[in-house]
Each structure stands twice: as structure tokens, then as C-alpha cells.
BAMI-416993 format. One record per residue (C-alpha): residue in three letters; z, y, x. Coordinates in nm, 3 decimals. Example, Ala and Ser with C-alpha at 12.3 -4.5 7.8 and 13.67 -1.06 7.14 Angstrom:
// BAMI-416993
ala|0.780|-0.450|1.230
ser|0.714|-0.106|1.367
This chain:
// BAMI-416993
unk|6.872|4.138|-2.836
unk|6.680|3.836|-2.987
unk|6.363|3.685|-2.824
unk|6.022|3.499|-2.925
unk|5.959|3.124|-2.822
unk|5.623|3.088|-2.858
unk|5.435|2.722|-2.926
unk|5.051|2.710|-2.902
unk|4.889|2.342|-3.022
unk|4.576|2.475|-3.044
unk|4.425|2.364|-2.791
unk|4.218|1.972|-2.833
unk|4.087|1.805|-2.601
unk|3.785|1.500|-2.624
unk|3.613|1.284|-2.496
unk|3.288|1.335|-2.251
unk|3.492|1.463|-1.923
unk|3.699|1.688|-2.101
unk|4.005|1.558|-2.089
unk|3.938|1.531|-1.662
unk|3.849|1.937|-1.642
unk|4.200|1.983|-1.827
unk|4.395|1.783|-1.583
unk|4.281|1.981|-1.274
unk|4.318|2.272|-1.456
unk|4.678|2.197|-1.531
unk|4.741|2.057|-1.215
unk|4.566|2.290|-0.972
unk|4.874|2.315|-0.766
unk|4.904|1.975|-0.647
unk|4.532|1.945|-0.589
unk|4.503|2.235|-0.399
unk|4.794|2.103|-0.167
unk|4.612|1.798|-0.099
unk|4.356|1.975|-0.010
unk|4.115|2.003|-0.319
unk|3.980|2.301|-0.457
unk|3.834|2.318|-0.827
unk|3.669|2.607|-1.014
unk|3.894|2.804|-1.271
unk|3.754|2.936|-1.557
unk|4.087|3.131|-1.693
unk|4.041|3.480|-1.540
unk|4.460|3.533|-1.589
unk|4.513|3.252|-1.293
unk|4.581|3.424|-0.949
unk|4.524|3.191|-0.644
unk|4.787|3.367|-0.465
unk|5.073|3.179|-0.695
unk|4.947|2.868|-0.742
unk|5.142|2.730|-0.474
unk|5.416|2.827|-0.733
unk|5.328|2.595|-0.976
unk|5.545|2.270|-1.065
unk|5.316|1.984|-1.199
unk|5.471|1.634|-1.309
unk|5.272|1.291|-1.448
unk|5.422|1.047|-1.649
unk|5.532|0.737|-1.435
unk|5.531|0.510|-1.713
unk|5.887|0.402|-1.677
unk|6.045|0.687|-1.890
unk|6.073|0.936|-1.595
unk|5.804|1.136|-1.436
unk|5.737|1.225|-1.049
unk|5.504|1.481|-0.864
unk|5.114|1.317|-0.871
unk|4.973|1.275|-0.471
unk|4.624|1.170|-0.384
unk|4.564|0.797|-0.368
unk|4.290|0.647|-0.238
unk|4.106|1.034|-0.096
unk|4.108|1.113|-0.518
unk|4.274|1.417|-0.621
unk|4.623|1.421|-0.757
unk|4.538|1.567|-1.059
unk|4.359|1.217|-1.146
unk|4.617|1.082|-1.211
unk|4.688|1.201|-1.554
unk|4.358|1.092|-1.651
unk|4.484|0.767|-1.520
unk|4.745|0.784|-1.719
unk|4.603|0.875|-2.054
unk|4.347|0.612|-1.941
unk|4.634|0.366|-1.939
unk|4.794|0.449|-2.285
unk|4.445|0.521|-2.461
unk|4.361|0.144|-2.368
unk|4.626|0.016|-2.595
unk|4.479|0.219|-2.903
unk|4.372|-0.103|-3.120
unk|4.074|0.067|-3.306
unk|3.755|0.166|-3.152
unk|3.776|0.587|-3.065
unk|3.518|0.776|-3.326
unk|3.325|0.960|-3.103
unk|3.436|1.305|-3.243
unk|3.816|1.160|-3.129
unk|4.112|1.391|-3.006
unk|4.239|1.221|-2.697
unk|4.443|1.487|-2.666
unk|4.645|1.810|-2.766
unk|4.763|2.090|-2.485
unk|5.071|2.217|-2.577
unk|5.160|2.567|-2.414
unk|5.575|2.610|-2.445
unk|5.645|2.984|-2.346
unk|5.983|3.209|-2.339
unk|5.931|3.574|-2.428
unk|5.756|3.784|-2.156
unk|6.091|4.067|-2.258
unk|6.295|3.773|-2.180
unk|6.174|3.736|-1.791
unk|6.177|4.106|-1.787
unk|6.531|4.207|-1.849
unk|6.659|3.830|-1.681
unk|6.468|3.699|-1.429
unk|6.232|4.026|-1.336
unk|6.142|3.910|-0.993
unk|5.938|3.562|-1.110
unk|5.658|3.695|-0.968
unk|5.842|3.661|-0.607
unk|6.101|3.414|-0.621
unk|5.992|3.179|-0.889
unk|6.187|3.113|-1.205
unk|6.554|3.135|-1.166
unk|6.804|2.889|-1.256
unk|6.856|3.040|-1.663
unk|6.490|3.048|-1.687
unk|6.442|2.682|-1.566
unk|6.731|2.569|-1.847
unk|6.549|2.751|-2.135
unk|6.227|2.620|-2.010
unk|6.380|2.255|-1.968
unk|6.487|2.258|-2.293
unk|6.186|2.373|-2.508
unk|6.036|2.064|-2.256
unk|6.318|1.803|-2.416
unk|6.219|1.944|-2.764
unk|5.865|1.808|-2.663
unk|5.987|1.464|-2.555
unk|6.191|1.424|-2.853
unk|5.933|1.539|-3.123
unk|5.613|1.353|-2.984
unk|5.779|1.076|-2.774
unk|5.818|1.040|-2.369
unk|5.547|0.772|-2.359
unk|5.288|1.033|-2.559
unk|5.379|1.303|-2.249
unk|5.103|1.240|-2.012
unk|5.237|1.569|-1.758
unk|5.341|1.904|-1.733
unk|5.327|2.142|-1.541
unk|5.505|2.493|-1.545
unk|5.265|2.745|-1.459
unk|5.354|3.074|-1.228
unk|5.014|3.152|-1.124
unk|4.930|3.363|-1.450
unk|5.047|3.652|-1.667
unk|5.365|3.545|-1.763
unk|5.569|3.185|-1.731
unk|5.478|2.886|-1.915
unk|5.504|2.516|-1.949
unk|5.158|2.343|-1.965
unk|5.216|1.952|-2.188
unk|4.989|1.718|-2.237
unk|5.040|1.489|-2.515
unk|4.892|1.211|-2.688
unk|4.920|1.175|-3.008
unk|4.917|0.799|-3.038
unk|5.118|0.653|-3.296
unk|5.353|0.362|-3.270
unk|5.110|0.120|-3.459
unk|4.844|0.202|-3.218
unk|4.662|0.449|-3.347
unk|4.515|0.758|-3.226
unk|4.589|1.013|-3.497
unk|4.658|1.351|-3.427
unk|4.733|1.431|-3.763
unk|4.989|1.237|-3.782
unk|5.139|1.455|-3.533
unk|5.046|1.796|-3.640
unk|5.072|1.743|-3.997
unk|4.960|2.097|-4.160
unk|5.090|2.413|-4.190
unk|5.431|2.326|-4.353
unk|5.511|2.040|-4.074
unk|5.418|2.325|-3.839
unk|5.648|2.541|-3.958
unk|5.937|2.249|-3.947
unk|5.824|2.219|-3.585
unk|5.859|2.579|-3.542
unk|6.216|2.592|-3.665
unk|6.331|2.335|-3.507
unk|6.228|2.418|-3.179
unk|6.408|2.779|-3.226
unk|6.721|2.589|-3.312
unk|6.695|2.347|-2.987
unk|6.678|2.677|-2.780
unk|6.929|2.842|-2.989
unk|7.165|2.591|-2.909
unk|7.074|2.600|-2.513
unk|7.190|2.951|-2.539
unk|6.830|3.092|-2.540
unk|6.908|3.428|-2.766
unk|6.593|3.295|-2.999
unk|6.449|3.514|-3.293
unk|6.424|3.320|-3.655
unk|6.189|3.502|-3.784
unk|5.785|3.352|-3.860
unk|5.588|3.488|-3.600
unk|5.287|3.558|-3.633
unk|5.106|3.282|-3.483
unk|5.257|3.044|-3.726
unk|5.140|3.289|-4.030
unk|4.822|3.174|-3.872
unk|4.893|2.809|-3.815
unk|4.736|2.822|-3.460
unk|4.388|2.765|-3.477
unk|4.266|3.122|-3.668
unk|3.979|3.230|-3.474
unk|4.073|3.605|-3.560
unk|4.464|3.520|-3.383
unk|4.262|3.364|-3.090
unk|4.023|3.731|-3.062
unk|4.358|3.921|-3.048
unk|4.485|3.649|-2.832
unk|4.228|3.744|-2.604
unk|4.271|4.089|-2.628
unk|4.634|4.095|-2.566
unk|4.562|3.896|-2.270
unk|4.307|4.096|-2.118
unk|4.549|4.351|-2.169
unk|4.808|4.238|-1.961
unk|4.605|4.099|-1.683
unk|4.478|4.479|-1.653
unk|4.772|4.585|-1.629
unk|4.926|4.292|-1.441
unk|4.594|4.413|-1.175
unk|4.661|4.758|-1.190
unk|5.039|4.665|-1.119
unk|4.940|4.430|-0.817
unk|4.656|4.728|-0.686
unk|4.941|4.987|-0.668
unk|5.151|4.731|-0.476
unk|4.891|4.685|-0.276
unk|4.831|5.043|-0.230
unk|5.206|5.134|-0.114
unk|5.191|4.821|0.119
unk|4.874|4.951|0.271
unk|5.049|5.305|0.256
unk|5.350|5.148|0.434
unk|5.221|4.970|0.665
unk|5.015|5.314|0.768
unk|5.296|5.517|0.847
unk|5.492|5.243|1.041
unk|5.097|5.249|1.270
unk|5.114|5.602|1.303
unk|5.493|5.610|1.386
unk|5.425|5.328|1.638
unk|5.125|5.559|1.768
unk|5.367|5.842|1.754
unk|5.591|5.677|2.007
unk|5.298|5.524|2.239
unk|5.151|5.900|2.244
unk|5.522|6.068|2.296
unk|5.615|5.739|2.586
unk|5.249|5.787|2.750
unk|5.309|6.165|2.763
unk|5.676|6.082|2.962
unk|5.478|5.845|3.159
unk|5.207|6.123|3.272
unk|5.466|6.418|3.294
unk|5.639|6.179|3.541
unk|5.360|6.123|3.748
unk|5.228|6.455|3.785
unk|5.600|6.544|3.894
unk|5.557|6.300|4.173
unk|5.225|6.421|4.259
unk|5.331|6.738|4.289
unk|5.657|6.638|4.488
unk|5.379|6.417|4.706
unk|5.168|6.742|4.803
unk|5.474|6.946|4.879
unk|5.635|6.679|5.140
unk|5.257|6.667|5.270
unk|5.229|7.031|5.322
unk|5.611|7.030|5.474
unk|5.480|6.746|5.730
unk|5.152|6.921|5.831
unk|5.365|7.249|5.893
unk|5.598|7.028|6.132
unk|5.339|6.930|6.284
unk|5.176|7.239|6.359
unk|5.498|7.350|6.551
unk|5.522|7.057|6.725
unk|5.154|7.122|6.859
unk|5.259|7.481|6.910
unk|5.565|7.352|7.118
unk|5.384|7.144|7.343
unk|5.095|7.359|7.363
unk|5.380|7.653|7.495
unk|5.514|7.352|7.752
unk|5.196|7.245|7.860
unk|5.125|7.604|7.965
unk|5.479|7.630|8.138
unk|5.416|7.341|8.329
unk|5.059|7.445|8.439
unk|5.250|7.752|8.554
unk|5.502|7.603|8.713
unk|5.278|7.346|8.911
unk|5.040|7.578|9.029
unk|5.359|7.802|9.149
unk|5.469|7.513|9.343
unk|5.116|7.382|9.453
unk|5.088|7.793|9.666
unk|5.467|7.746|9.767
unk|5.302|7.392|9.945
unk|5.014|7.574|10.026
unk|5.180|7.853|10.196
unk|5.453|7.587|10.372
unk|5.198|7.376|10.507
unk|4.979|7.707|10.677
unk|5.180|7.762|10.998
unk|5.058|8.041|11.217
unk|4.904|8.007|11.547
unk|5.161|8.166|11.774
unk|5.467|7.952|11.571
unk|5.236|7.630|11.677
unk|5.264|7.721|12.017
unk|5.596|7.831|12.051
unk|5.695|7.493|11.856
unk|5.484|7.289|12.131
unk|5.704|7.473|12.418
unk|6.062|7.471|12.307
unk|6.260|7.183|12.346
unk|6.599|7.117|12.133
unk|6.845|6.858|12.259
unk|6.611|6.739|12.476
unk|6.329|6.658|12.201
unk|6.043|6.880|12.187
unk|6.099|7.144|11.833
unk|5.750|7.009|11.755
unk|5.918|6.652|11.667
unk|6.197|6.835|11.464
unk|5.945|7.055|11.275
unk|5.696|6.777|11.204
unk|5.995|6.543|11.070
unk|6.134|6.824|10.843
unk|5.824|6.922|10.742
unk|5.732|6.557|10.637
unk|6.091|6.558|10.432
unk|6.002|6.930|10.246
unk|5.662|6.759|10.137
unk|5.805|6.447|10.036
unk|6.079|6.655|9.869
unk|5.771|6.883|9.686
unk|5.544|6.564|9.584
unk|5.854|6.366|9.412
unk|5.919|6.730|9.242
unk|5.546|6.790|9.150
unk|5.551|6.401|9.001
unk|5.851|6.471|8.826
unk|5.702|6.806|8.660
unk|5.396|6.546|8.556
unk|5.546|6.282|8.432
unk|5.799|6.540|8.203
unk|5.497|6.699|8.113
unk|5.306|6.354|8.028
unk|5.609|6.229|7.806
unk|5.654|6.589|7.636
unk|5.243|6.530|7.504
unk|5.305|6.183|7.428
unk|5.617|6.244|7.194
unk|5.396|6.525|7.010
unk|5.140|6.264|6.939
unk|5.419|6.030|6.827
unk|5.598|6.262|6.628
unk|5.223|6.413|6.434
């Protein structure tokens, strides 16, 4: 399959400013990275690429390098210094109504980049693309002259690929002629051809045929209508393209939210189904421990009582020990044992039963005491 090259000379640029608007036009890449920002009039260019673009001034030596700011001026000033710089050695006085200037726009075919290099947009121009592209660029230099190249720059930031080249078309006497350059329609046609045949021999699968911007020599207002209309075209659809891109990122990015939400919901869930596990684990121990307890009341309650029992049993056995009758006090006074009076005997034994009874009583007490104070504890 064969493929257009196109070549657009139509656009001229003058004096008054002009040729300044061009240059940061051309160059909005490298201004913008230095930190200058410039209107745009071409409603094709999208901000987002410009980063993407490639721009390159003439250094005057036969070689070219990326323009930088010098002195807080924008890059793209220097390509006005340039043309400046070669417009100074012009020896006649510029007419008023004189082209400084003609933009040259070098493009491969838009099917090209579609079956070869489909993923421009994203990833720039890849290495085939760049060859083809560097060549139609080498046709330039050889058909207008390095010194007449003021810059190019190769453009990502719109429709489709192109190379952007300013030239001057000064001649080697020193004179500013652009016709002497773009000669008429059968010189453009010579340029035409040979441009094909400099891409056809760096293996750029170029179609011979006329097309039909050289039927119409460039400049036909009626080509430059359905220039425009092509071009709105495409940057409708290149919108509509980028809007349902947009849409199925946006559409994307949804789901993956409401699978993340998914998973916080299902985790938070876990999280409460755990806790109300070890709440209800919680109440059940505390219900176990109150019932404990209430035994352990019960229990000591129950020993309390049997002790209560027990000392009032032993405070009547004391009782009734202690109440002697009258006739056993005197018999007690009378009878002697051993020589000792019984009295003496009695008292001393009786002394030892009591003492025997209170360390018994103290005893029951001091159980009972410790059996109260280990309910506490254990409650």
C-alpha cells in the first residue's frame, strides 16, 4: 500500500510582528518549559501534548540545538533572533509588503501513522516515523539551503504528526526573493516530485501520483475552505475519540471505587460481626461470674448460720457448766481430796474447761471471720 507526503508552502509570513507570533507558535513547547505561556489561535493544538513537541533553531554553524531562555526572554525568541541575524545581511532595503518568510508544513500520511506507528498519540513517534520524517527534513535543507532554515519543530500536539520549517528565502546574492524559491506552479511540481523520490528512496512506500493540493498549487482559497473542513473534521472526531477515552477512564476508575468500597463495606462488616461475637462472649462470662457469686454468698450465708448455731450451742453448754447448784457448792467446800479441799480441784478444772471453751469459741470466730472474708475476696 502506497502513501501521501504532503508539502504545504502556503503559508507567508511579514513584517509588523508577524514573523514573532509564528515563532512562539512553532515553538510553544520550549516556551512553555521555560515557563512561558502564549495564546494559540489553532483550535487542532491540545495543551496536553505539547510537552511532546521537538523544536530546534538554527545555530548558525551548520547544525542546530534546542532554543533556552536567555536573558528572562522566551526561547522561542530566538528564531526571531535568528532570522534577525540573516535578514541583516539582505543588501537592499525590505519593501514594506516583503516576505520575510515562508512556513513550510512537511507531513507523512495520517494512514501511514495508523497502520505503523498507531500509538503516537502516547509514546511519541517511533523510530520509522522519525527516519521518514528526518528525511522529508534533509529534502528541506538540500532544496532551500541549511543557512535559509531558521528552525523546526515536529509537532505532536495536533491532529496528526508534522514537521513545522521555517525558511528564508534569501538568495545567495543577498536578496530576499521568495520567488526565486517558489518559482510557479511547474517548479512546484519539480519540488513535489522530488521530494516523493527522496522519501521513496528512504523506504517511505510514497504515492507518485499529483495530489490534489498541487492541482491547486497551494494557495487556492477554495483548497484552504476544504482544508478547513477536513480539519474540523478530524479534530471532532479526534474530540469525540479523546471524550470516549475519557469516558471509559472515568468508567474505570468507578468500578475499581466501588470494588474498593465493596471490600471496606465486606472488611467493616468482619470487623463488626467480630465484635458483637465478643460482646456477646463478654455478657455470657459476666452472667457466669455473677451466678458464682451468688453461690458463694449462698455458701457463706449457710456457714454463717452454722456457726451462729454452733456458738450459741456452746455459749448454753458454758452457761449451764458455769451454774453449779447450791448443795454441790457446799458439798465441794466440805470434802477434802489428798489433803486439798475439792473446792481447789473444782475451781482449777473449772478454770481449764473455760479456758478450753473460750480458745474453742475464738476458734469458731475467727473460722467464721476468714470464711466472710474469702467470699468478699472471691465476689
Amino acid at each position: 500500500m502506497s502513501y501521501t507526503m504532503t508539502f504545504d508552502a502556503s503559508h507567508k509570513v511579514g513584517r509588523g510582528g508577524h514573523a514573532r507570533a509564528f515563532f512562539r507558535h512553532i515553538a510553544r513547547d520550549a516556551d512553555r518549559r521555560a515557563g512561558f505561556h502564549f495564546p494559540q489561535s489553532n483550535p487542532n493544538v491540545v495543551p496536553e501534548r505539547t510537552a511532546f513537541n521537538y523544536t530546534i533553531v538554527n545555530d548558525g554553524q551548520g547544525g542546530g540545538r534546542r532554543p533556552v531562555s536567555v536573558d528572562g526572554r522566551p526561547p522561542s525568541d530566538e528564531l526571531d533572533d535568528y532570522l534577525q541575524q540573516r535578514l541583516g545581511t539582505v543588501r537592499r532595503a525590505l519593501r514594506k509588503d516583503a516576505v520575510l518568510m515562508r512556513g513550510v508544513i512537511l507531513q507523512l500520511d495520517p494512514k501511514w501513522f495508523a497502520d505503523h506507528n498507531s500509538d503516537w498519540r502516547e509514546k511519541g513517534p517511533n523510530k520509522e516515523a522519525l527516519a521518514y520524517m528526518g528525511a522529508s527534513l534533509g529534502w528541506a535543507v538540500s532544496e532551500f539551503g541549511a543557512q535559509n532554515i531558521v528552525g523546526f519543530s515536529l509537532h505532536l500536539d495536533e491532529v496528526h504528526p508534522q514537521l513545522q520549517v521555517a525558511i528564508i528565502p534569501l538568495t545567495d546574492d543577498g536578496r530576499l526573493s521568495q520567488k526565486d524559491f517558489f518559482k510557479g506552479p511547474s517548479d512546484l511540481k519539480r519540488q513535489h516530485k522530488e521530494l516523493r523520490a527522496a522519501m521513496a528512496a528512504a523506504g517511505y512506500d510514497v504515492e507518485y501520483r499529483v495530489t490534489e493540493r498541487s492541482r491547486e498549487h497551494l494557495s487556492s482559497s477554495e483548497f484552504q475552505k476544504k482544508a478547513d473542513r477536513m480539519r474540523d473534521a478530524a479534530r471532532e472526531l479526534e474530540q469525540e475519540r479523546e471524550a470516549a477515552e475519557s469516558l471509559r477512564r472515568r468508567l474505570r476508575s468507578r468500578d475499581s471505587d466501588l470494588d474498593d468500597r465493596e471490600s471496606a463495606v465486606l472488611e467493616r462488616e468482619r470487623a463488626l460481626a467480630a465484635r458483637r461475637a465478643a460482646a456477646e462472649q463478654a455478657v455470657q462470662d459476666a452472667n457466669e461470674y455473677r451466678r458464682q457469686v451468688r453461690l458463694l454468698e449462698q455458701s457463706a450465708a449457710q456457714a454463717r448460720e452454722a456457726a451462729d448455731v454452733e456458738s450459741q450451742r456452746m455459749r448454753d453448754i458454758n452457761a449451764r457448766l458455769e451454774s453449779v447448784p447450791a448443795d454441790v457448792e457446799r458439798w465441794l467446800n466440805k470434802v477434802k481430796v489428798g489433803g486439798k479441799p475439792l473446792r481447789e480441784l473444782f475451781d482449777a478444772d473449772m478454770t481449764k474447761a473455760r479456758n478450753t471453751r473460750r480458745s474453742l469459741v475464738e476458734m469458731m470466730e475467727r473460722d467464721e471471720q476468714l470464711g466472710v472474708s474469702r467470699s468478699d475476696r472471691e465476689r
